[in-house]
C-alpha positions as a Markdown table, in Angstrom:
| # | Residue | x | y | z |
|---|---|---|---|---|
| 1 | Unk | 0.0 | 0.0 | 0.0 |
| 2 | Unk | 1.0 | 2.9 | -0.5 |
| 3 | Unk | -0.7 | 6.4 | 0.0 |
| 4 | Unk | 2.1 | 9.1 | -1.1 |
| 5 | Unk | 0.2 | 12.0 | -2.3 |
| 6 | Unk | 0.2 | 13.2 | -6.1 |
| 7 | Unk | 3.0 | 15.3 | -6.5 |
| 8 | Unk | 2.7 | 16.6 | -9.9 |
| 9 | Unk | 2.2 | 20.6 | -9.8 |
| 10 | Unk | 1.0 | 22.6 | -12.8 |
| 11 | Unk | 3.6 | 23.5 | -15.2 |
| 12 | Unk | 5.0 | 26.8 | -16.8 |
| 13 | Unk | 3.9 | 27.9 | -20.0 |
| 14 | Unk | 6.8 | 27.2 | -22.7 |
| 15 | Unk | 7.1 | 27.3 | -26.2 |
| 16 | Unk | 5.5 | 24.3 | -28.4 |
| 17 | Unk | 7.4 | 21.1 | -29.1 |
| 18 | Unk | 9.4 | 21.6 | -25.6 |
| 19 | Unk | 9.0 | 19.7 | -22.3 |
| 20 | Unk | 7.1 | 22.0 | -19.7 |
| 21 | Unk | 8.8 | 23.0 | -17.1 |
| 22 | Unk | 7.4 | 22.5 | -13.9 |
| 23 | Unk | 7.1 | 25.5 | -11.1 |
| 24 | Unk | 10.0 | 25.4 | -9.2 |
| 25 | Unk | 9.3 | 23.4 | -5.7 |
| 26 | Unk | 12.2 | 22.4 | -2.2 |
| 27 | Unk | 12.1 | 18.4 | -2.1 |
| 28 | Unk | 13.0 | 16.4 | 1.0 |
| 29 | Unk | 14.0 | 13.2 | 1.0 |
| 30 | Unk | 13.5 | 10.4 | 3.9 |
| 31 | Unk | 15.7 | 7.8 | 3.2 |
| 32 | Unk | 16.2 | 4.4 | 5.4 |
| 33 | Unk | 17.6 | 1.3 | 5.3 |
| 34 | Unk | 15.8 | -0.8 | 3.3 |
| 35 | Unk | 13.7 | -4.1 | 3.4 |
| 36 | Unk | 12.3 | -6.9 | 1.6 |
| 37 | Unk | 9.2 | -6.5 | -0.4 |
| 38 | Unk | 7.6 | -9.7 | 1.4 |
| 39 | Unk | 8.4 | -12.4 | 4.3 |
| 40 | Unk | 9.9 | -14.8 | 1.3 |
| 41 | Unk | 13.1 | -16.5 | 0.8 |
| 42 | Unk | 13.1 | -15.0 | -2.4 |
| 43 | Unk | 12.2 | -11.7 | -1.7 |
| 44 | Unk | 15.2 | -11.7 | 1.2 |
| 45 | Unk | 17.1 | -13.2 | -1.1 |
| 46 | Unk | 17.0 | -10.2 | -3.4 |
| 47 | Unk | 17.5 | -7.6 | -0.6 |
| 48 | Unk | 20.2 | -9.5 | 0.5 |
| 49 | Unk | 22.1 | -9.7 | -2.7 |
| 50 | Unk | 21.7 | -5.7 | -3.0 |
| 51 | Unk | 22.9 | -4.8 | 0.9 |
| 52 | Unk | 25.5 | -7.1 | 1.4 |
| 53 | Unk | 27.3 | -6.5 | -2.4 |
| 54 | Unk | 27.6 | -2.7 | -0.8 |
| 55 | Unk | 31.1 | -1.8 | -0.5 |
| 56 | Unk | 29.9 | 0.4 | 2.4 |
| 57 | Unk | 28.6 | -2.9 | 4.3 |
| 58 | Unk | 31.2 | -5.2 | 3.7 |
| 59 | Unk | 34.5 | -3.5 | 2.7 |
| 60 | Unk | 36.1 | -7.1 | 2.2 |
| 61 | Unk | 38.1 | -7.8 | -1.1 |
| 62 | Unk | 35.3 | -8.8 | -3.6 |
| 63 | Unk | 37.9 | -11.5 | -4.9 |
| 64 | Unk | 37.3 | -13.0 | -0.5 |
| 65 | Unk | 33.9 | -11.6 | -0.4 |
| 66 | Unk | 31.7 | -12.8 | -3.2 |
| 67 | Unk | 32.7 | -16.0 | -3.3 |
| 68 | Unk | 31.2 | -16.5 | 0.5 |
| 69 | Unk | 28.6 | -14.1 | -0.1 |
| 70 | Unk | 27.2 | -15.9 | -3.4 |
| 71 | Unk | 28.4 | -19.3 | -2.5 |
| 72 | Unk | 27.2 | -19.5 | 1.0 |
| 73 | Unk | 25.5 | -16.8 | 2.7 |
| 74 | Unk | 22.3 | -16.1 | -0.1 |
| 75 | Unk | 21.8 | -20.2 | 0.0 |
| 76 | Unk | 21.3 | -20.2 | 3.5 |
| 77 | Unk | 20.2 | -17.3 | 4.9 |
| 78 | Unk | 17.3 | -16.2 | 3.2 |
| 79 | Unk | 15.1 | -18.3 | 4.6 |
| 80 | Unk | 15.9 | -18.3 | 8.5 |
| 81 | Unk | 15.6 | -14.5 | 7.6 |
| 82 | Unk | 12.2 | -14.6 | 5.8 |
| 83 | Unk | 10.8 | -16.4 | 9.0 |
| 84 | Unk | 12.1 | -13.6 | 11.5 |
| 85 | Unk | 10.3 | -11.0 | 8.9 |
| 86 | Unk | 7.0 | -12.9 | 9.1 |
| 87 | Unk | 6.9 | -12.8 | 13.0 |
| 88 | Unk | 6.8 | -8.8 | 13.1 |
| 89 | Unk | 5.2 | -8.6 | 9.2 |
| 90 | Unk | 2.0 | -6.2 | 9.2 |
| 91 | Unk | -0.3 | -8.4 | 7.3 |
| 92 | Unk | -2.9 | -5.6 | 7.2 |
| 93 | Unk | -1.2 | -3.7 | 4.9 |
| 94 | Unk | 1.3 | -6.2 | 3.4 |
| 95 | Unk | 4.8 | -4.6 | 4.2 |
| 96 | Unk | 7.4 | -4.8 | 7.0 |
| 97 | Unk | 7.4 | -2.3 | 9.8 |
| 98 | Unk | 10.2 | -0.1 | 8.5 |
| 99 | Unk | 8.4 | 0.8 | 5.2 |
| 100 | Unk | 5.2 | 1.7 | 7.2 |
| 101 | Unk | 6.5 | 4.1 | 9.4 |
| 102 | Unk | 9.2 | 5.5 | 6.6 |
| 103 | Unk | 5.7 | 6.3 | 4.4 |
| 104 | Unk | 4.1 | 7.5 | 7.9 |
| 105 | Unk | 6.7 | 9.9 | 8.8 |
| 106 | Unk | 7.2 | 11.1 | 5.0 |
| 107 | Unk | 3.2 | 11.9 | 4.9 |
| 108 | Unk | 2.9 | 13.4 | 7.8 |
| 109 | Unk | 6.2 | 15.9 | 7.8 |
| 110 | Unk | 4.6 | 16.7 | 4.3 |
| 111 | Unk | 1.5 | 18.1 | 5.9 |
| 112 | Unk | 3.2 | 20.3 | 7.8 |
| 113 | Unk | 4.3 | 22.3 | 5.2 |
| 114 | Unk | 2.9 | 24.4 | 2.3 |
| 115 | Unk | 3.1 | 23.7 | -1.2 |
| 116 | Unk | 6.4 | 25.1 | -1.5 |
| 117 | Unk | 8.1 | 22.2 | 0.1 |
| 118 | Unk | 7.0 | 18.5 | -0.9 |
| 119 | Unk | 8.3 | 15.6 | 1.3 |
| 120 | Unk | 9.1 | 12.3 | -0.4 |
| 121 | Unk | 10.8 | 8.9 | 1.0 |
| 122 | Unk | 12.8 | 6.2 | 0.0 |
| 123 | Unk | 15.0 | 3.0 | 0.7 |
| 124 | Unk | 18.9 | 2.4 | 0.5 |
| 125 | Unk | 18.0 | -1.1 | -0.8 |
| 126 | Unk | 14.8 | -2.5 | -1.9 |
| 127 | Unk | 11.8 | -0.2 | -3.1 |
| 128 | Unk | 11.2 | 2.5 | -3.4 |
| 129 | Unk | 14.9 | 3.5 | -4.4 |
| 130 | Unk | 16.8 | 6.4 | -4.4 |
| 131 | Unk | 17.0 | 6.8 | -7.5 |
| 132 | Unk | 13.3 | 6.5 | -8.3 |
| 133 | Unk | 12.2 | 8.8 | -5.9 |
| 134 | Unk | 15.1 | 11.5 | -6.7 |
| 135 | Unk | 13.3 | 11.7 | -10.7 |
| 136 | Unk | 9.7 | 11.8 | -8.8 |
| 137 | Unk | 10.9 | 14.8 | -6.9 |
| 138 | Unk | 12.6 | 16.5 | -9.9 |
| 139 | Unk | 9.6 | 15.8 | -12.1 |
| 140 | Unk | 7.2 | 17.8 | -9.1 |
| 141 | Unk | 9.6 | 21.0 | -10.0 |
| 142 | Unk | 12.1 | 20.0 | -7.0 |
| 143 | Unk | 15.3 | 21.9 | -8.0 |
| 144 | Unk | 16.6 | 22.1 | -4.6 |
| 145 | Unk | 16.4 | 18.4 | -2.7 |
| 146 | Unk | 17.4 | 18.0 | 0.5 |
| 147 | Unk | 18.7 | 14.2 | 1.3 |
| 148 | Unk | 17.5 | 12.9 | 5.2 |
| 149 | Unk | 19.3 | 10.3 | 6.1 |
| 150 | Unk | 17.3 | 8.4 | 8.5 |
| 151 | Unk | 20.5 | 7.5 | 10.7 |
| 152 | Unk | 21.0 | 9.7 | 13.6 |
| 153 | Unk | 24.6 | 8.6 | 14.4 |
| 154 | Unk | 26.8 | 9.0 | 11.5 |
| 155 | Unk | 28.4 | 5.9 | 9.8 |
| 156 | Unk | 30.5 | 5.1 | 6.5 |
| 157 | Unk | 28.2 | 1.8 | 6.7 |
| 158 | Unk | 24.8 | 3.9 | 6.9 |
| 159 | Unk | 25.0 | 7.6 | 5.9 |
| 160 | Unk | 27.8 | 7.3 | 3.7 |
| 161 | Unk | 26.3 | 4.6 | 1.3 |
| 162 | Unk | 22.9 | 7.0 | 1.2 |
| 163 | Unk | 25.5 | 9.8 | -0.8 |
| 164 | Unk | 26.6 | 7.3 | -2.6 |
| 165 | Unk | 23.5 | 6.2 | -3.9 |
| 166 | Unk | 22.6 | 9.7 | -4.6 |
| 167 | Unk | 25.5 | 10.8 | -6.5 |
| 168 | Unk | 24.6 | 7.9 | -8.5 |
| 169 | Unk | 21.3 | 8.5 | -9.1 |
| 170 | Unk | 22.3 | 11.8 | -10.8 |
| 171 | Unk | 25.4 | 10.3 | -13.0 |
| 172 | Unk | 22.9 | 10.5 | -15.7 |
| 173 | Unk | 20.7 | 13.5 | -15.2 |
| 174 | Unk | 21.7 | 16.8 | -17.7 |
| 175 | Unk | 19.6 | 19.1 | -15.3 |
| 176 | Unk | 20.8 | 18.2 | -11.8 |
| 177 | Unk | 19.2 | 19.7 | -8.6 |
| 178 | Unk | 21.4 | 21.3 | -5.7 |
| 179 | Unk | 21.7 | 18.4 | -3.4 |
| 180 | Unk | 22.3 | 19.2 | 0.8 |
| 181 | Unk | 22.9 | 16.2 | 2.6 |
| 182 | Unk | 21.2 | 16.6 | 6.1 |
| 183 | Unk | 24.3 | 15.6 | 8.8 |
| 184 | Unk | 23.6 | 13.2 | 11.5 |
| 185 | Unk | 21.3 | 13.9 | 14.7 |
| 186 | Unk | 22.5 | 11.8 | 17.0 |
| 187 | Unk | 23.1 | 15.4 | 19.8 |
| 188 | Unk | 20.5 | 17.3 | 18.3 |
| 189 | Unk | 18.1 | 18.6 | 21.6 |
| 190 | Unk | 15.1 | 17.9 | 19.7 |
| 191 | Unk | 16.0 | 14.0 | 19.3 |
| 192 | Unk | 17.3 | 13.8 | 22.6 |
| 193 | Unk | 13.9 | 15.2 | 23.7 |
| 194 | Unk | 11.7 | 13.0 | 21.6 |
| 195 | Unk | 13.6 | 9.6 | 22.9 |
| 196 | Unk | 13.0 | 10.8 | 26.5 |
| 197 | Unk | 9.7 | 11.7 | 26.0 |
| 198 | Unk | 8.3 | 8.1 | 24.1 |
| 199 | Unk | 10.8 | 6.4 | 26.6 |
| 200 | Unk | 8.7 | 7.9 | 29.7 |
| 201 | Unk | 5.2 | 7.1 | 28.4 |
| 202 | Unk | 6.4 | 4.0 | 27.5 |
| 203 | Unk | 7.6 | 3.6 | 31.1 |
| 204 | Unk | 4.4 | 5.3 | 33.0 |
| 205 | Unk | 2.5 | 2.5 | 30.9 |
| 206 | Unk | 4.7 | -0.7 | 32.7 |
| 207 | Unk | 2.9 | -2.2 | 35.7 |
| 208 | Unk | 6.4 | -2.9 | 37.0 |
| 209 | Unk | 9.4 | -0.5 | 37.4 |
| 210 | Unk | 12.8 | -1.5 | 35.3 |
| 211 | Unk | 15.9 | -2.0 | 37.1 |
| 212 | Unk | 18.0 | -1.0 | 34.4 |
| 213 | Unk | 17.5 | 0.3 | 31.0 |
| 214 | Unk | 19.8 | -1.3 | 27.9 |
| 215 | Unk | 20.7 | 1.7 | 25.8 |
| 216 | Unk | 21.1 | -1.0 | 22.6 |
| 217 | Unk | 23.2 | 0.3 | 19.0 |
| 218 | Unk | 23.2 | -1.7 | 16.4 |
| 219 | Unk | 26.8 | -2.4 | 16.2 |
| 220 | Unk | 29.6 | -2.6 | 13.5 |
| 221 | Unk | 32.6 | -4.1 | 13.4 |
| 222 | Unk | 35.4 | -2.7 | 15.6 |
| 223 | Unk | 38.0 | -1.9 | 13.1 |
| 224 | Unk | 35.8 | 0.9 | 10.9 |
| 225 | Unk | 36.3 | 2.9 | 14.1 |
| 226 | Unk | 40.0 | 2.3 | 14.0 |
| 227 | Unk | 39.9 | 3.1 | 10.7 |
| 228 | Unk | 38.2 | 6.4 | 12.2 |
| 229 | Unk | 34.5 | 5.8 | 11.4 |
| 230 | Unk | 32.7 | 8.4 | 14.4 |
| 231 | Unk | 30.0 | 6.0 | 14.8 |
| 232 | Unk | 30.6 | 4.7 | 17.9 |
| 233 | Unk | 31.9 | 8.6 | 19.8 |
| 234 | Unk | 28.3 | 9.3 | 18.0 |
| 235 | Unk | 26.6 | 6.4 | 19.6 |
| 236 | Unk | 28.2 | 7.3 | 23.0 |
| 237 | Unk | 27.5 | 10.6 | 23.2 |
| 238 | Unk | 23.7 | 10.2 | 22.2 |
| 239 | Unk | 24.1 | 7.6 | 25.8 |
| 240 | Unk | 25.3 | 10.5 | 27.6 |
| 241 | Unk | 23.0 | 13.2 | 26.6 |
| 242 | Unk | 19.6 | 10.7 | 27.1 |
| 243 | Unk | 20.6 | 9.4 | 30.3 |
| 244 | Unk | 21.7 | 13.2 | 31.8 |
| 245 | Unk | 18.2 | 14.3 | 30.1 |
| 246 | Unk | 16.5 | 10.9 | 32.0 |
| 247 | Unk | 18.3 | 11.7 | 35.0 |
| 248 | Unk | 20.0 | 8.0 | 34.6 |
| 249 | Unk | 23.0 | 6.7 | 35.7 |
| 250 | Unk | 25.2 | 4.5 | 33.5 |
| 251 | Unk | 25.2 | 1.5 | 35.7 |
| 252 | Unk | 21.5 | 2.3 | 35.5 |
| 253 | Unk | 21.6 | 2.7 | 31.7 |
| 254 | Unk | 24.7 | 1.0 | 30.3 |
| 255 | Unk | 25.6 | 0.9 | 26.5 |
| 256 | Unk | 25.5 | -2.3 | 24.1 |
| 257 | Unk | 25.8 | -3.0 | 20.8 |
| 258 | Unk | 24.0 | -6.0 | 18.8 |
| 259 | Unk | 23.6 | -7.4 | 15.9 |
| 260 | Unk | 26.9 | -8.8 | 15.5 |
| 261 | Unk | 27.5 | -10.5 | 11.8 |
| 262 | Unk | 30.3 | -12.7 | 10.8 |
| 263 | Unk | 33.9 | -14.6 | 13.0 |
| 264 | Unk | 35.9 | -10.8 | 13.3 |
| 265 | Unk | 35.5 | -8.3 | 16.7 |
| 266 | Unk | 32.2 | -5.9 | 16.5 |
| 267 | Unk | 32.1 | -2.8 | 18.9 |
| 268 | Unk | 31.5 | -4.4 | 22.5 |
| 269 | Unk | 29.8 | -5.0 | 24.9 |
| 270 | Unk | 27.2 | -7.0 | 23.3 |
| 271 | Unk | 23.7 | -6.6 | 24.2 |
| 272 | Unk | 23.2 | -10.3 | 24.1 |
| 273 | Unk | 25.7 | -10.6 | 27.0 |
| 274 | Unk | 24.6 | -7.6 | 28.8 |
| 275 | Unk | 21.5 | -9.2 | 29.3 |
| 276 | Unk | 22.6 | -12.5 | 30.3 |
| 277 | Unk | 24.9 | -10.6 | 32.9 |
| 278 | Unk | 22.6 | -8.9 | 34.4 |
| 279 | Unk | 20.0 | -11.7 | 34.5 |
| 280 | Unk | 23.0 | -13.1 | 36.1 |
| 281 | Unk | 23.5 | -10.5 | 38.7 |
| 282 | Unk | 20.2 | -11.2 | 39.9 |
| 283 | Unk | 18.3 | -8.0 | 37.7 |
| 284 | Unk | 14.8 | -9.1 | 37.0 |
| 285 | Unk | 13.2 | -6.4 | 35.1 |
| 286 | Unk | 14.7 | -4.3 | 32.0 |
| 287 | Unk | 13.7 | -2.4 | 29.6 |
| 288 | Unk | 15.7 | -2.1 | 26.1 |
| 289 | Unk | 15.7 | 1.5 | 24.4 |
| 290 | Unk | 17.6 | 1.8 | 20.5 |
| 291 | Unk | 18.1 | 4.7 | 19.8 |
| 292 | Unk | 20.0 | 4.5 | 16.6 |
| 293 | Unk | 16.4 | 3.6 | 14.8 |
| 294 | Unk | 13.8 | 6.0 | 14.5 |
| 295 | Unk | 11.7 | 3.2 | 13.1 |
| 296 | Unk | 11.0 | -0.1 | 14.5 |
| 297 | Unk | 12.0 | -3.1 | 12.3 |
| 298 | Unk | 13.4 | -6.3 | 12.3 |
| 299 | Unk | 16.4 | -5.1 | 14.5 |
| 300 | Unk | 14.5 | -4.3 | 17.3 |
| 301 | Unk | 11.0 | -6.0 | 17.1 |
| 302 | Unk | 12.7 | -9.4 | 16.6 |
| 303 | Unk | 16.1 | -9.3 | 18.0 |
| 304 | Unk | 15.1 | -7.6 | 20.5 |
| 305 | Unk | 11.8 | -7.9 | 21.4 |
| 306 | Unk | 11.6 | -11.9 | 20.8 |
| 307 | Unk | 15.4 | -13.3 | 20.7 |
| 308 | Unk | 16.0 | -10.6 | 23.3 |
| 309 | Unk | 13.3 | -11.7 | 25.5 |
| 310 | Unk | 14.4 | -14.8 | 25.6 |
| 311 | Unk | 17.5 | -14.6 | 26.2 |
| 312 | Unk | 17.2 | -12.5 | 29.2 |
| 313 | Unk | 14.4 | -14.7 | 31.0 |
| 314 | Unk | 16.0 | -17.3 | 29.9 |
| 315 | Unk | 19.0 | -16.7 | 32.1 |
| 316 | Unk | 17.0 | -15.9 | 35.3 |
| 317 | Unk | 15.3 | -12.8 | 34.0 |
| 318 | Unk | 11.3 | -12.0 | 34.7 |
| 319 | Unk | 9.9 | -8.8 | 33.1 |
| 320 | Unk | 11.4 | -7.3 | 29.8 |
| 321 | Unk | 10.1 | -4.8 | 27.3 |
| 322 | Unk | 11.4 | -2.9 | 24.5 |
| 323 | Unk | 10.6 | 0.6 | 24.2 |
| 324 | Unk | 9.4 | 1.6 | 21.1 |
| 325 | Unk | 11.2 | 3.6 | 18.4 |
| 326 | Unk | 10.1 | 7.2 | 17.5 |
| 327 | Unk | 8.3 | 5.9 | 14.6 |
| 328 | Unk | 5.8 | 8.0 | 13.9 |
| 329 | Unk | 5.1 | 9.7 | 16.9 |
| 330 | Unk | 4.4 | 13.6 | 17.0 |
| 331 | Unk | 7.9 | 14.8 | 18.5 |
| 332 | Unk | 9.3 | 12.3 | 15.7 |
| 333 | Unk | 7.8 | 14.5 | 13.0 |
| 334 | Unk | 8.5 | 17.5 | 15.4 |
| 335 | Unk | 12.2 | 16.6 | 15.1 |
| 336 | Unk | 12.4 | 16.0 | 11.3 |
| 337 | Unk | 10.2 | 19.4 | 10.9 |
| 338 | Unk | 13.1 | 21.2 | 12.9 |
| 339 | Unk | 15.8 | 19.6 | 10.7 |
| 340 | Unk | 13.8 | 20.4 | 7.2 |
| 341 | Unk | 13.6 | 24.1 | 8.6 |
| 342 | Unk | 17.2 | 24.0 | 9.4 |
| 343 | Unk | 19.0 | 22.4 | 6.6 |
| 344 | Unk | 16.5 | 24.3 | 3.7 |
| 345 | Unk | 18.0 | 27.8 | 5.3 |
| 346 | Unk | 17.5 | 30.3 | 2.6 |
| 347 | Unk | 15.8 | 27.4 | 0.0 |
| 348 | Unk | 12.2 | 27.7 | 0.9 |
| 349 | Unk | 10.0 | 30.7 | 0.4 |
| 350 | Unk | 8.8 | 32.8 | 2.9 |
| 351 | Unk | 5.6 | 31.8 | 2.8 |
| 352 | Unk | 6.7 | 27.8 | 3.0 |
């Protein structure tokens, strides 16, 4: 499903036998991840191939990399894969979580401004692409665009592969628009605000009282940040800001990183084994906040919310939750309206 609103203004008059020439319009590009079209081997499969052939992802020698990737990993992954997506699947509109609130948050930062600006959104990998949504904006009359990358701590893996995918998206284009790259969030106030803000009605809404609170990145693998990737001083710092603005301690509120992929070191500790520790130290109740997704998806409505779960109770644990991402709650939108107004300085009309 999908309800993105007709973009198409009316055009200015130009001379017959020439292309019209739409009235000139800011764009704004969302852009996330990416996910499979459905909860199929295939349709993994496919994602897959795209994500993991990413330089960005896997900065292995193709010569090393292919082989595994081609020879191993798209045999036998896709399926265990597909069966994680059709646990959280939302089977009333046919889509995975991350492409219903990526549409949600598009629409509704749309609506909050006039005609002047129109707000568009699309995936890394998978559909719709970058490069399909870039034309749509151009078409509307967007000769100014201004790429969101939905990643609030900055990454080579994450927001770097989004420019990447733009600058090739406009290889080909004789009329390019001025491109501005929104820069990463993760210490903007507004964001801060927002994850304290779903984090304490998430809380007030518990019948019991966490005894800590897992602040969970997804993580990468140790050597980018040797290599001087900020991602994990970005990841840090958000910690420090949301548990001063929570009023938690970091024994309270310690830092982990998950999602761990492949034999070499990832950025530690794990959350898998922060959870089994505490469980260990005789903790019985936590609560799991990720803040480096402003959308719930596999990551943190499987891994964590199922595997998670059960990892924790069973190694002693009793009461777990995960607190939902911002998704497409109002001081989400509030947040992306502040960085729109920010990063389009001197773009939009007065009147936008």
């Amino acid at each position: 499903m999908d309800t993105r609103r007709d973009i198409a203004p009316e055009s200015a008059a130009v001379p017959d036998g020439h292309p019209s020439i739409p009235e000139e319009r800011v764009g704004v590009l969302l852009v996330n991840l990416g996910t499979p079209d459905a909860p199929t081997a295939g349709a993994v499969r496919r994602y897959l191939r795209e994500f993991l052939s990413d330089q960005r992802i896997v900065d292995l020698p193709r010569a090393i990399w292919l082989p595994v990737l081609y020879g191993v990993i798209l045999n036998v992954r896709p399926a265990a894969t597909a069966k994680n997506y059709a646990k959280i699947w939302r089977t009333e509109s046919d889509e995975s979580p991350l492409r219903y609130f990526s549409r949600a948050q598009a629409e509704k930062l749309d609506k909050a401004f006039e005609d002047g600006v129109i707000v568009d959104w699309a995936m890394r990998y998978g559909a719709p692409s970058i490069r399909e949504r870039i034309n749509a904006l151009m078409e509307a009359g967007a000769r100014r665009v201004l790429i969101i990358p939905l990643y609030p701590q900055y990454s080579a893996t994450t927001t770097a592969s989004v420019i990447d995918a733009v600058s090739d998206a406009l290889k080909q284009v004789r009329w390019q628009p001025a491109i501005r790259t929104a820069p990463a969030f993760h210490d903007d106030p507004a964001y801060i605000k927002a994850l304290a803000a779903v984090t304490r009605r998430r809380l007030a809404g518990l019948e019991w009282a966490p005894e800590r609170v897992v602040i969970s990145f997804h993580g990468v693998p140790e050597r980018y940040f040797m290599a001087g990737d900020p991602y994990h001083c970005h990841c840090q710092k958000t910690a420090r800001l949301l548990r001063s603005e929570m009023g938690w301690t970091e024994e309270f509120a310690p830092l982990a990183f998950q999602s761990k992929f492949g034999r070499e070191k990832w950025l530690e500790p794990s959350t898998e084994d922060t959870l089994v520790e505490l469980a260990a130290d005789g903790v019985k109740s936590v609560a799991v906040i990720t803040p480096g997704f402003v959308s719930d998806c596999i990551e943190t409505l499987e891994e964590i919310n199922i595997a998670a779960r059960e990892t924790f109770v069973e190694a002693g644990g009793v009461h777990f939750d995960a607190i939902p991402c911002l998704n497409d709650e109002p001081e989400m939108v509030a947040l992306l309206q502040v960085i729109v107004e920010r990063e389009t300085a001197g773009w939009r009309p007065k009147s936008a």
